[in-house]
N, C-alpha and C positions, 0 to 999 in steps of 0.2 A: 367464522372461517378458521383453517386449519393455522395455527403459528407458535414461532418460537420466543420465547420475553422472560423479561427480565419481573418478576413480581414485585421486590422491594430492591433497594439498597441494602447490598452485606459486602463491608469493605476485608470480612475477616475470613466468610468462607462464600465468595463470589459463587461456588457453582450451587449452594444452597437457594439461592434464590431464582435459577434457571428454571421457568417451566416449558414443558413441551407441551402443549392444549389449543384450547379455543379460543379467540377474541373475536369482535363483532365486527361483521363488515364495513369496512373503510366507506365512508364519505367523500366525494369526489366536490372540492371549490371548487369555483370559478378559476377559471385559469392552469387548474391542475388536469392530468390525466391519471385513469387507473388504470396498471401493471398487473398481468397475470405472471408472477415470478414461473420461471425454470430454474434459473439457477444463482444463488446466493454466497458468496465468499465469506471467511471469518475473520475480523482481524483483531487484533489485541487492543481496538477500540472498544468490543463487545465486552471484554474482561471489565477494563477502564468504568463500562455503562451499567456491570452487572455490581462494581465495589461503589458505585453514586459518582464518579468523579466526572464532572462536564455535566450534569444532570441534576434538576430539582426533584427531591422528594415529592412534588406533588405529582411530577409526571408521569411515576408509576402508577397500574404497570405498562412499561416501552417494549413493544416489540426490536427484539434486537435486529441488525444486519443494516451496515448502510450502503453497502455492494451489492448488485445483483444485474440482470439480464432476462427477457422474458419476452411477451408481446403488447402491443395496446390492443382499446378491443377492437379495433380496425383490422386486427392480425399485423400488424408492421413490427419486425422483432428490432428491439431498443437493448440499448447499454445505458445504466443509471449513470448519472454524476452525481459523487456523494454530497457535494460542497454544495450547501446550502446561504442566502444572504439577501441583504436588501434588494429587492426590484430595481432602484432606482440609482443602485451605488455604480458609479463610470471608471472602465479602467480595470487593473489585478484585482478579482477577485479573493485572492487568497490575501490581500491587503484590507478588505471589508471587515469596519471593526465590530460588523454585527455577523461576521461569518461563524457558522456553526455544522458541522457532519446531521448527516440527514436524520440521526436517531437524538440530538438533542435538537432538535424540532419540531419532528413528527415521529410517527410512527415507520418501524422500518423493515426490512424485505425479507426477513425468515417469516416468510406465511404463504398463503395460495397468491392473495392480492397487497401492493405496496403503492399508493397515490404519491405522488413530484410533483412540483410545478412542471408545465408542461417543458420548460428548456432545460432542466436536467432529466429527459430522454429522449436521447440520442440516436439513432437510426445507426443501426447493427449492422456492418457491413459483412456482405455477401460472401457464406463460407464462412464464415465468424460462427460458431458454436453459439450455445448460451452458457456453458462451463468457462471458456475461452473469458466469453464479452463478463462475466462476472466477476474479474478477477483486476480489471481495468481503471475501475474508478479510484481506488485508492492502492496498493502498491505500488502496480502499473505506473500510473498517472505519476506519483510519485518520485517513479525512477528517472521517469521520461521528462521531465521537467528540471531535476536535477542534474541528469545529462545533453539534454539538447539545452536549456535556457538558462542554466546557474555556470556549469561548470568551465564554456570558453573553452572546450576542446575542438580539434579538429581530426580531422577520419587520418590514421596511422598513430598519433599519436597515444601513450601510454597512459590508461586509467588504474587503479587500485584500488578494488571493490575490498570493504575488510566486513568479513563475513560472507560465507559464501550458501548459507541454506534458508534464511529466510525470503520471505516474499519481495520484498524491496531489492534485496543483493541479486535472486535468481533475474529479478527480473533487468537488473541492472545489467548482467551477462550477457543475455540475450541480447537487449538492447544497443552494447556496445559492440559485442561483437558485429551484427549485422548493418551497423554505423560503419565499420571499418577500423575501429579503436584495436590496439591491443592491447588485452586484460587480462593484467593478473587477479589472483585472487588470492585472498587469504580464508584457512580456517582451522578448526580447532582438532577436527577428525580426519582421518584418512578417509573416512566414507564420504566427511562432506566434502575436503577436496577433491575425490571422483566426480561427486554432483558437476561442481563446479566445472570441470573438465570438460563431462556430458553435454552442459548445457554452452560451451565453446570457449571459458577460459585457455587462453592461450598456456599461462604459466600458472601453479601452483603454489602458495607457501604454509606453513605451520604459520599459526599468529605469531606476532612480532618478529619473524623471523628475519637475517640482513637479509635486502633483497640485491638483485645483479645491477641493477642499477638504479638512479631515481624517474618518476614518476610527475606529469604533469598535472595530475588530478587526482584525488583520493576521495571516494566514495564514504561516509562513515555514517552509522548508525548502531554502531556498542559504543562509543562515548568512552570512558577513563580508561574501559583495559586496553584499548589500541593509537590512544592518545597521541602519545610521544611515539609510538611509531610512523602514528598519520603524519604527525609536523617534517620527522626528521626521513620521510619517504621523498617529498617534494624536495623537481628540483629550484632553485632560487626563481621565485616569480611566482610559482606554481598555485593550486588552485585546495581547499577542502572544502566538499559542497557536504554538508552534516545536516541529515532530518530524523537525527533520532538520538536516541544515546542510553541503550538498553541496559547495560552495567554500568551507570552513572553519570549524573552530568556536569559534575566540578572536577574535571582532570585539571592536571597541571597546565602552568597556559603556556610556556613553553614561550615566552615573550621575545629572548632575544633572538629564538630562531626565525618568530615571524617579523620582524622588525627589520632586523639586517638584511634578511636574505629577501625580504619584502615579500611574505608568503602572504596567502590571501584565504580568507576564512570566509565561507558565503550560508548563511541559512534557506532552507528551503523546505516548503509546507506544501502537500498536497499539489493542487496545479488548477489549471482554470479550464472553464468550457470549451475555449479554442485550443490548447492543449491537448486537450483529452480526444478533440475529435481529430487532430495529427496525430496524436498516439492507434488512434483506431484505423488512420489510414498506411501508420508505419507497418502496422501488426499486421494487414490487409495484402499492404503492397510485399513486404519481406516473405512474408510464410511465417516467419518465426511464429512460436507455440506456447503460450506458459508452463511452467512447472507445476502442475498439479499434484502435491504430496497424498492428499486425501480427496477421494471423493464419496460423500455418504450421501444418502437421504435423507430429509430432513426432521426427520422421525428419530433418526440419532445424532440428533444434533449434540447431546450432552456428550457425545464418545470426541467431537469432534473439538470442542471444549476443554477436554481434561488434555487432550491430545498437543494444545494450545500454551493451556497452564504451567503441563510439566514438563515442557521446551523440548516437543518430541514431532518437531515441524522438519517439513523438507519441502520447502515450496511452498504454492497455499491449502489452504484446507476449504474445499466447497462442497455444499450442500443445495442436492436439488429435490424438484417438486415431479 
């Protein structure tokens, strides 16, 4: 079948080792179903899979993509869940200490066909794309876990997305807005804070810039450059829900602010299958829409790649069949 993979491990020049070709058709377990992809998202876990990091050398070569949307062969169109883990583990999965994303598992969803266990897919709700539903399992799922389960917000209250054009932040937007939050945003460009804008930030700012007032919740995923603006944006009690940290992840800690003022620091990874299918029913019931920066075929997956590489995103980047 037709797919996109990773040949070897190259941590020096990742898109060296990208093929776009053949591999053999997938094998369907017990228990598992098989995916005719439509449509497949990219995330900067695919870079991570093409430099070896999260992956054994034997497992080459890994079809990349652990996001995607399509049908089974019943025709029922499905949304993946990337998060993979034990059968038998009770409770958070994102707590599972054998949890792994779907491409250091198996095999993943840039191709015609991608096999899951049969409860990571999901039933695509009605009106749901499959551009849409493949954008879900990981930004999406991401945001939406971060803002409805981590952060202790409530509808009027004031969020602080910092960053405002990739997948996680547009989707953070979206999400809060149609919550009833108001969000501001931060970013580095006048173009991205338009995005932002577009996609219903209430307020705009330049990074680190003072803002008009403080803020119950700060969104963060650049890590050291917006640091000490994240700590000293909350107001006293307030909340930083952090699932990434693109520019570094030893910022200053910034101790007596969170100490005194008793700020509150919360990690958060991905999201779990009940999650993901309220995200599928918020996306459903709101209208809200994702940000799609790119959309190619997956024939040019490598465009979508370099596109990726040299931080030239706005929203996600998907590729369909």
């Amino acid at each position: 079948m037709f797919a996109v993979y990773a040949s070897e491990p190259n941590a020096d020049d990742p898109l060296a080792a990208l093929v776009v070709g053949e591999r053999p058709d997938p094998e369907v377990p017990d228990g598992w179903v098989r995916v005719k992809v439509e449509a497949a998202s990219l995330n900067m876990h695919d870079l991570w899979t093409l430099r070896g990091v999260g992956i054994k050398p034997d497992q080459f070569p890994m079809i990349l993509g652990c996001d995607g949307a399509g049908t089974l062969d019943d025709g029922t169109p499905v949304v993946l869940h990337s998060l993979m883990g034990d059968p038998d583990w009770k409770g958070d999965e994102t707590l599972d200490p054998a949890r792994k994303m779907l491409t250091e598992w198996a095999q993943g969803s840039f191709g015609d066909y991608v096999v899951v266990p049969k409860r990571n897919a999901l039933p695509r709700p009605e009106g749901m794309t499959a551009v849409a539903g493949a954008v879900m399992g990981t930004a999406w799922l991401t945001a939406y876990r971060m803002l409805f389960t981590k952060s202790g917000l409530r509808g009027g209250q004031t969020m602080l997305v910092q960053g405002a054009s990739g997948g996680v932040s547009t989707a953070l937007i979206a999400l809060g807005r149609a919550a009833g939050m108001q969000v501001w945003v931060t970013g580095r460009s006048e173009e991205k804070r338009e995005l932002a804008l577009r996609l219903g930030a209430h307020q705009v700012f330049e990074s680190n810039a003072k803002l008009p007032g403080k803020v119950q919740a700060v969104f963060e995923t650049v890590g050291e450059a917006t640091w000490k603006h994240s700590v000293r944006s909350l107001v006293p009690g307030g909340t930083i829900v952090c699932s990434g940290a693109t520019s570094g992840n030893q910022p200053p800690a910034e101790l007596a602010q969170m100490f005194f003022l008793q700020k509150n620091l919360v990690g958060s990874t991905m999201g779990t299958l009940d999650e993901l299918r309220d995200l599928l029913d918020f996306v459903a019931t709101t209208g809200i829409s994702p940000e799609i920066g790119q959309e190619l075929p997956m024939t040019e997956a490598a465009e979508g790649f370099r596109s990726m590489l040299e931080g030239e995103t706005a929203g996600k980047i998907v590729f369909t069949r």
